[in-house]
C-alpha positions in Angstrom: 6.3 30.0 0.0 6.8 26.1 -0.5 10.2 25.2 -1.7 10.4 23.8 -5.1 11.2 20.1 -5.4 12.0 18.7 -9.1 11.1 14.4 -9.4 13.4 12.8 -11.5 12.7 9.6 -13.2 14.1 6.0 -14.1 15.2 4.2 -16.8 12.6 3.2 -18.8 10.3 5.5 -17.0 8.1 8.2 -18.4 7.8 11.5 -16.4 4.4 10.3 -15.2 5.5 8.2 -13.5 6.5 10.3 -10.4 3.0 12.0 -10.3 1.8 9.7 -7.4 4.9 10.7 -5.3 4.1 14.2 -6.6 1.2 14.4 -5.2 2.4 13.2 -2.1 4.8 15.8 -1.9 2.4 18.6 -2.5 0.0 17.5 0.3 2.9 17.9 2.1 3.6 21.4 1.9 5.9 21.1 -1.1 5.7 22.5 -4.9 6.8 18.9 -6.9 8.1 19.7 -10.7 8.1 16.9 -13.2 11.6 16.4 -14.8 11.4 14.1 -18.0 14.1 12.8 -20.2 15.0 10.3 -22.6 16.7 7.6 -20.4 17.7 5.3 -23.9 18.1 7.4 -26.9 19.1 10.5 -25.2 20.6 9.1 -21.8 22.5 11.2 -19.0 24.9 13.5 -21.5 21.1 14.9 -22.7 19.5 14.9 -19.6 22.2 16.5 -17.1 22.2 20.1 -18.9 18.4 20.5 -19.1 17.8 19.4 -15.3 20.8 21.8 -14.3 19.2 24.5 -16.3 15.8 23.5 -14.1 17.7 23.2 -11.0 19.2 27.0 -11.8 16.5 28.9 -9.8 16.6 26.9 -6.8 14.9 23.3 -5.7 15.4 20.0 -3.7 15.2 16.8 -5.9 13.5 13.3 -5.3 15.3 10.9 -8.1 14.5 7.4 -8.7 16.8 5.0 -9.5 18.6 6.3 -12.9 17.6 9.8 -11.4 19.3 10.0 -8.7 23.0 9.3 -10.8 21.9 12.3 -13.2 21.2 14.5 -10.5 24.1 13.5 -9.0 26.2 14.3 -12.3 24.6 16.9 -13.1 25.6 18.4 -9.3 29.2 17.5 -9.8 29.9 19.6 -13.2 27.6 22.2 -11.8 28.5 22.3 -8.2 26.9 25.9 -7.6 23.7 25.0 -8.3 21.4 26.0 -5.1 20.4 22.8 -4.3 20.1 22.0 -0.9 19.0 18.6 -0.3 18.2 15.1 -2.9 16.4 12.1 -2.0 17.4 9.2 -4.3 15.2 6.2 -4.3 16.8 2.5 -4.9 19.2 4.4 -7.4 22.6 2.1 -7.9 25.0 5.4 -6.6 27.6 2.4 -6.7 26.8 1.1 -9.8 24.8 -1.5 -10.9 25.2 -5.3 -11.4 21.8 -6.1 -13.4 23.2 -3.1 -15.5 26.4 -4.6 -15.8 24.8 -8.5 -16.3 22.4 -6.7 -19.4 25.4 -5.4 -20.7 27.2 -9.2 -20.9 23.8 -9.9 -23.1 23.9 -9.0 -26.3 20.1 -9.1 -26.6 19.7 -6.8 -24.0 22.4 -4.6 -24.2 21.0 -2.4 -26.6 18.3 -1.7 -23.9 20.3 0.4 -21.6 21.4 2.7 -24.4 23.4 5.6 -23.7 22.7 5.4 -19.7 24.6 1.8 -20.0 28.3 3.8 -18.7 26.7 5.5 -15.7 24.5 2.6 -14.9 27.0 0.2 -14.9 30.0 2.8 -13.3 28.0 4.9 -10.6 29.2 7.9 -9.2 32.2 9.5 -7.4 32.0 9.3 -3.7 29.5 12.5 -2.5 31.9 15.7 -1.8 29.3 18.4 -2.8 27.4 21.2 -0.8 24.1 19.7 -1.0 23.0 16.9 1.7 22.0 13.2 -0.2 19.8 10.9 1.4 19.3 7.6 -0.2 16.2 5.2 0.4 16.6 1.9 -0.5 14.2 -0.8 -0.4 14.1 -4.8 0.5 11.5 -6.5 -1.0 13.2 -8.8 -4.0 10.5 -8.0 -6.2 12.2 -6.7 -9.9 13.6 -8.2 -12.9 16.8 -6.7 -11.9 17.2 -10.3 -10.2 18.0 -12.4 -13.4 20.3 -10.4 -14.8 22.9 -9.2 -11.9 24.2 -10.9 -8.6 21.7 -9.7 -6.0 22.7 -12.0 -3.3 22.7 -9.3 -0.6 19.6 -7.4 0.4 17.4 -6.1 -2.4 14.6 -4.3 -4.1 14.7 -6.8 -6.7 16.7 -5.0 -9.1 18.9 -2.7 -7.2 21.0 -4.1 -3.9 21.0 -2.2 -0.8 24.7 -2.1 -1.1 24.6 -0.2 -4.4 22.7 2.6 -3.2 25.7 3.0 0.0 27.8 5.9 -1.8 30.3 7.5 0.3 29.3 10.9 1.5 25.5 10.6 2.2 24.2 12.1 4.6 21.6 9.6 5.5 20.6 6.4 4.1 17.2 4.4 5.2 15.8 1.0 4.2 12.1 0.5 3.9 10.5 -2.6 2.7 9.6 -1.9 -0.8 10.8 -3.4 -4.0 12.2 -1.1 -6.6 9.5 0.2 -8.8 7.3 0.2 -5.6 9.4 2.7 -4.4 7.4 5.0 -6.0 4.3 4.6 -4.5 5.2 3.4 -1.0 4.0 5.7 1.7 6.6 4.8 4.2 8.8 5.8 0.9 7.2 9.1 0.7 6.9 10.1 4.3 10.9 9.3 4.0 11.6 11.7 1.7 9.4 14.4 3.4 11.3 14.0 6.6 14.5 14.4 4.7 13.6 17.1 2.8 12.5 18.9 5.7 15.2 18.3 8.4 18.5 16.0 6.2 17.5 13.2 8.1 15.3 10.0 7.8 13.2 8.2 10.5 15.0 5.4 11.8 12.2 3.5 13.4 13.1 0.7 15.9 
């Protein structure tokens, strides 16, 4: 039987948005459930009871970005949930400097709503059962750019750096910028690979 994985989404991002990596997924031997939430109006104090009531039965995750800091949340008040293994794509584990430099706006502020805290905070260095694997990506293609220091490597909006949380398992970088995350098949086969063993590819 194919082991459940539940796709988390962005900020900003409707579920749908993880149906191409879904499908990817499921012509990989997987079972992909779409998780969906209101990242603005509702943000991660909504969001983390509902995906730990998902996660109850048993599943991996695959989070993007603001997805991968609620799973992680919702993992650390929950921490006997039977989750075995979470991929998070370009997702500021760190925290985020574009979240913190929309913040400083007050034109933008009001943008992040109530995911500005864990956006701009991260999360607590990784001490939980399940294994986290982080992909990050390199190509500086995302607004991110003009609103947070990204001097070191990026994916436009999120840097490399911000994805390094203590505790991961394994982290990769692929060149991909951060919404293209979601559709990159290097991206994919990344998550496949750790979902499948705990570890990613490293390719010369």
């Amino acid at each position: 039987m194919s082991r459940p994985v539940v796709l988390v989404h962005g900020l900003w991002m409707p579920r749908v948005s993880m149906l191409p990596l879904a499908r990817r997924l499921q012509r990989a031997g997987f079972a992909p459930r779409l998780f969906g939430y209101s990242t603005v109006a509702g943000g991660p104090e909504a969001a983390v009871p509902r995906l730990a009531a998902m996660l109850r039965d048993g599943a991996d995750v695959v989070a993007h970005s603001l997805g991968g800091l609620v799973t992680l949340t919702a993992l650390q008040r929950e921490p006997g949930l039977p989750v075995q293994r979470v991929v998070c794509l370009g997702s500021p584990l760190c925290g985020s400097a574009a979240a913190k430099g929309l913040s400083a706006r007050h034109a933008f502020a009001a943008t992040l709503g109530r995911s500005a805290d864990l956006l701009r905070s991260g999360c607590q260095p990784w001490d939980g059962e399940a294994q986290v694997g982080v992909v990050a990506g390199r190509t500086p293609l995302g607004l991110g750019q003009f609103f947070g220091s990204l001097r070191d490597v990026s994916d436009g909006t999120v840097a490399v750096a911000e994805t390094r949380l203590a505790g991961l398992a394994d982290h990769v970088v692929v060149p991909a910028s951060h919404s293209g995350l979601l559709l990159s098949p290097l991206a994919a086969a990344q998550a496949v690979a750790f979902l499948r063993s705990g570890r990613f590819e490293h390719r010369a």
